[in-house]
Every structure is written in C-alpha cells, then in structure tokens.
KOLTORGU-514739 format. One record per residue (C-alpha): residue number from 0; x negated, y, z negated. Coordinates in pm, whole numbers. Each point is the difference from the previous one (the first is absolute). Layout:
# KOLTORGU-514739
 pos     px     py     pz
 NUM      X      Y      Z
...
# end
This chain:
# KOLTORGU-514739
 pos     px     py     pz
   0  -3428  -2394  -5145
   1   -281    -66   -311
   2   -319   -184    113
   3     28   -344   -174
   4   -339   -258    -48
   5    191   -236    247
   6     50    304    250
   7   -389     83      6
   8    -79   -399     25
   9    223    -31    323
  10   -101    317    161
  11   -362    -46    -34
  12     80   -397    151
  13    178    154    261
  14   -216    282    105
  15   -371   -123   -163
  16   -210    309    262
  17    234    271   -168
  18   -195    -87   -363
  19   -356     -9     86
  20   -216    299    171
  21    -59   -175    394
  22   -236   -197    121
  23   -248    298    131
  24     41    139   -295
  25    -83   -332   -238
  26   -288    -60    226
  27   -134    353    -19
  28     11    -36   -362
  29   -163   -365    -57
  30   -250    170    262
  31    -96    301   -235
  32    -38   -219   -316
  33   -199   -203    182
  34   -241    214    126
  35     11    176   -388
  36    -85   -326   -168
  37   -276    -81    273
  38   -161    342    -60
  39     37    -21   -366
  40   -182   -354      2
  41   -268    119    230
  42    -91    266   -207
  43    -31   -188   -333
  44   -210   -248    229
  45   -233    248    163
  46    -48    226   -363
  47    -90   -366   -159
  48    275     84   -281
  49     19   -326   -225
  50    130    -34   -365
  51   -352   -118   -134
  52   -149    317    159
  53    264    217   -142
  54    -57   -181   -367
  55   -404     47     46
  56     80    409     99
  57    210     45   -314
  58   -241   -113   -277
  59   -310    180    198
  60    239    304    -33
  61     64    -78   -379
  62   -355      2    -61
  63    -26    349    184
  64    289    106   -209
  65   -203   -138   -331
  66   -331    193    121
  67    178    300    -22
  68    145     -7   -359
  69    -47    221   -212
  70     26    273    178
  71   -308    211     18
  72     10    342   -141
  73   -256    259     15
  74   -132    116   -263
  75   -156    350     95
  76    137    300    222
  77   -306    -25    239
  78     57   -373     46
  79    391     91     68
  80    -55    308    179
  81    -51   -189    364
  82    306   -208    -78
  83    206    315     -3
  84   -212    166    333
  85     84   -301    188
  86    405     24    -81
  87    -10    337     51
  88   -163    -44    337
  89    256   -267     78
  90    250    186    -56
  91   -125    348    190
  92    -59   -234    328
  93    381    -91    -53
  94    122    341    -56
  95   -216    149    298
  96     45   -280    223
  97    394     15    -68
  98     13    372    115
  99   -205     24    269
 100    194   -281    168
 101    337    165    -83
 102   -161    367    113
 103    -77   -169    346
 104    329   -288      0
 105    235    322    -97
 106      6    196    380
 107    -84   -290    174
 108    305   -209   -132
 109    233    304    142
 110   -131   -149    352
 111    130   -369    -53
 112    334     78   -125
 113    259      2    328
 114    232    308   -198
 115   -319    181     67
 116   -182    -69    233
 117    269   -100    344
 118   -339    -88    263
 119      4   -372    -36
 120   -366    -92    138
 121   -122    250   -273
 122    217   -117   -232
 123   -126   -412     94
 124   -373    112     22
 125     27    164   -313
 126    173   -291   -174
 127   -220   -228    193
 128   -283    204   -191
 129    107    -46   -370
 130     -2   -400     86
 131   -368     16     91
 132    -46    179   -277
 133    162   -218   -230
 134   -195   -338    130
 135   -325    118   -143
 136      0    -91   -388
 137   -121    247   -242
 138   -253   -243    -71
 139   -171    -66    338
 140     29    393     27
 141   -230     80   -318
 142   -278   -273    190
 143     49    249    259
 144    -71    301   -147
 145   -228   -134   -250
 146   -218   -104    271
 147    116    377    156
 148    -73    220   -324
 149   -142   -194   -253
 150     10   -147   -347
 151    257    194   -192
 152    350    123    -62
 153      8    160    313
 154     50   -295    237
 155    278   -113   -227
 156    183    344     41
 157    -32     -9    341
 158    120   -337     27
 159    303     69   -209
 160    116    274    190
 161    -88   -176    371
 162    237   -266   -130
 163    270    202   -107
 164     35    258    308
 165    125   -297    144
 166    200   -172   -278
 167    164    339    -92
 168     73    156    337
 169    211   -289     49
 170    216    -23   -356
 171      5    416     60
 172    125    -52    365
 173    247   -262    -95
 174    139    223   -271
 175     13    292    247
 176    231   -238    233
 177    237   -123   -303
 178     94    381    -59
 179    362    164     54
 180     53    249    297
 181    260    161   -177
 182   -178    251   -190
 183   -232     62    295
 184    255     61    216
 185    120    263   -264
 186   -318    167      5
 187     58      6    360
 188    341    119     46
 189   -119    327   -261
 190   -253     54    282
 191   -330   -184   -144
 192   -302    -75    233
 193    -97   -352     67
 194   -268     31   -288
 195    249    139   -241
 196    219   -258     30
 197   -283   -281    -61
 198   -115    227   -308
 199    371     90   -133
 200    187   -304    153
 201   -229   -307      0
 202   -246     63   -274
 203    194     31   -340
 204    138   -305    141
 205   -340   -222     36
 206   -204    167   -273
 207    109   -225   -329
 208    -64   -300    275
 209   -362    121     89
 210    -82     81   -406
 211     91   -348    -71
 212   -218   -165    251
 213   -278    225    -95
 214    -33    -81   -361
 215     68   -391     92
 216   -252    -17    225
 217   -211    209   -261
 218     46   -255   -213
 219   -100   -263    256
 220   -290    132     91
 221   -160    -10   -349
 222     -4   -340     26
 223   -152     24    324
 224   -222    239   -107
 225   -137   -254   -262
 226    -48   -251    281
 227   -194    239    195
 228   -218     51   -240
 229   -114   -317      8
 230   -142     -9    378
 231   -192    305   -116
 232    242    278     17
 233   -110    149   -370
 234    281     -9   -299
 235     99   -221   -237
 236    -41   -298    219
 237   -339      1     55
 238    -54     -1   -391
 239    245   -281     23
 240   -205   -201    255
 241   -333     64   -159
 242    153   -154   -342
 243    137   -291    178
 244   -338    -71    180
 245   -195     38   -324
 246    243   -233   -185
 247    107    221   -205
 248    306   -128     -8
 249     97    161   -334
 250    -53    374    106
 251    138   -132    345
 252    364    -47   -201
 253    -17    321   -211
 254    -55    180    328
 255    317   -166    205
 256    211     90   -350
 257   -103    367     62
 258     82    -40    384
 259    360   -155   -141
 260     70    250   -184
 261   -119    327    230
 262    239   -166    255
 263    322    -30   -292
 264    -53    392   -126
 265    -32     39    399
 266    345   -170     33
 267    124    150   -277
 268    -26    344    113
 269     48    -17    345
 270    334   -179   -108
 271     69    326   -211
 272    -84    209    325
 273    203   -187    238
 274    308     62   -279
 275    -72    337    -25
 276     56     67    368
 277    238   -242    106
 278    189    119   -315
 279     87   -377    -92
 280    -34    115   -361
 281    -98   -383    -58
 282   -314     87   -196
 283    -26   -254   -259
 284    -93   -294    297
# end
C-alpha cells in the first residue's frame, strides 16, 4: 500500500506524539539552546564586543597595515645577517625541541597503550601523567625556564620538548592501541619473545603514524618557536618584537614574510617526507 499526502495528514492527526521527538526530549533541547544563547550573550557582554568598537579596531589595523608598506629590504649582508641568525635559531629550537620530546614520548608511550602494557594503575598513572603534562602551554613553560636558564634558545628547546613528551606519548600510545594483533600473534606463534613481537609485530605497523605526527608537530612548533621568541626565548621572534616595539613596522612585515615562507618550504618538505614513507606517492600537494 503507497504512502499518499492524505495518508501522512491522517496518521500524523491520529497519532500527533509518533511525529515529534517527546517531551523530555523537546525540553532537553530548548534547555541546551538556551543555556548556548545565554553563554554566547554573556560573553559578547563581558568582552565589551560592539560594532562601533569593531569599526574603530579595523581602520587602527589599516593604518598598521599602511605603516608597513613598502616592505623594508636590507640593503647590506651585515644588516641581513641577524635576520637569517634569528630564523635559523627558530628553527634549531623547533628541530631540537621536536626530538627530544619524541626521544623521551617514544618508550614512555609503550607504557600507556593497554596492548602493552596489561597493569591498569600503571597504565592510568601513566596516562594520568601525559594530561598534566599537556595542561602546561609551551608558552607558560619558556617563562619557566627562562626564569630557570636564562635569556636564549635554550629555554625555548626545553620548553618544546617538556610540551611534547606529553602531547606525543599520547598520539604514540593511541597509535600503539589502534594496531592489529594479527601479525603479532604471528611473530608469536614462530616462537618470538614479547619484545620481538612489539619490534616485528607492532612497530612496522605504527611507524608511518609516528613520522607523520613528528613532522606536523615540527611544523607546529616553528610557529611556536617564533612566539617564544618573543617572551625572550632568542630566534626570530625576538627580532620580531624588537621591530614592533621600535615601530618599525616596515622591517616588522619583511620579517613575518620570511617567517611565512620558512614555515611553506617547511610544509613543503615535510609533505614530501610524509609521502615518501607512507608511500602515498601524492607529491605534487
């Protein structure tokens, strides 16, 4: 029997609850938009957002953005030879700071992963560890160890890697958990030792996962490396910083170009990298 208009019409007069969700379930609902629209409100109320501040913010930033046109370029090697220290500082803290955070997140992640590791308080308090970890930002870190070690590029490697052991040992650990048992338990059955079949079962299996997160976050923490460098962690940021404090707002723009384009040939080739040993083949993205 085919559904007619009329059919729907008298069905949904007859039986009007079978068309709509329940009442707990409409209340719920009005309940959570509600409390959404409330919170949304509040906060444009509390951060005094207005359209005539908003309009006042965008033609200060036009000015900015007319300060620094033309670009500035430099016009001797000596003048442009700090330029180039500070990216290549930048971009040593990010390199360093990636791969001492993977050297320490690489063992430790074997401990959070329950195919590995079957003692569940261990397995919680380790866990329980990468989340403290995690809440510090990178940036409150290099205040730390600023204060700790110093002006310089050291207290933003150290603050890299800090805040990676955590972010890593738990992608790494979570990768560990999402691998098959099959060809562990093959290594197994041809009489394999427990750390033969993590090395020859779970491994091959995880590595392409770990690579990839490596050279993202490598790429991530550029950035952050340039932000560091701003509280006094040494590379490019400080140069940045000092520019911007000076008003020197057209050496200020030719320096975040150079920082743009560090982080694309970055991309670029980490992109290639990730191809290479995923074996994607997709190299022209």
């Amino acid at each position: 029997m085919s559904l007619t208009e009329d059919r729907i019409t008298a069905a949904r007069a007859a039986h009007p609850g079978a068309f709509r969700a329940p009442l707990s379930v409409r209340l719920r609902r009005a309940a959570g938009w509600t409390l959404f629209t409330g919170l949304f409100v509040y906060c444009l109320w509390a951060f005094d957002f207005s359209p005539a501040r908003i309009w006042t913010g965008l033609q200060r930033f036009g000015d900015v953005l007319g300060f620094m046109f033309p670009p500035y370029v430099w016009s001797s090697w000596e003048e442009f030879w700090p330029i180039l220290e500070g990216l290549g500082e930048t971009l040593s803290m990010a390199f360093l700071g990636t791969l001492l955070g993977a050297v320490v997140a690489f063992p430790v992640s074997f401990l959070g992963a329950k195919n590995i590791n079957r003692l569940g308080v261990l397995r919680l308090g380790v866990r329980r560890g990468y989340d403290v970890i995690r809440a510090f930002e990178t940036l409150i870190l290099a205040l730390i160890f600023i204060r700790a070690f110093g002006l310089g590029p050291l207290a933003g490697i150290l603050a890299i890697a800090v805040s990676e052991i955590g972010t890593f040992a738990k992608l790494f650990s979570e990768a560990i958990e999402n691998t098959s048992d099959r060809p562990v338990d093959g290594v197994k059955a041809s009489g394999g030792s427990r750390l033969q079949q993590i090395r020859f079962g779970t491994l091959p299996q995880v590595m392409p996962v770990i690579w990839s997160v490596l050279l993202y976050n490598f790429e991530s923490n550029v950035r952050s490396g340039t932000i560091l460098g701003i509280v006094g962690a040494g590379g490019i940021g400080f140069l940045l910083s000092d520019r911007i404090a000076a008003y020197r707002w057209n050496e200020a723009w030719s320096i975040i170009f150079l920082i743009i384009a560090m982080v694309y040939v970055i991309d670029y080739l980490s992109g290639l990298i990730r191809a290479r040993i995923i074996g994607t083949g997709e190299l022209s993205r």
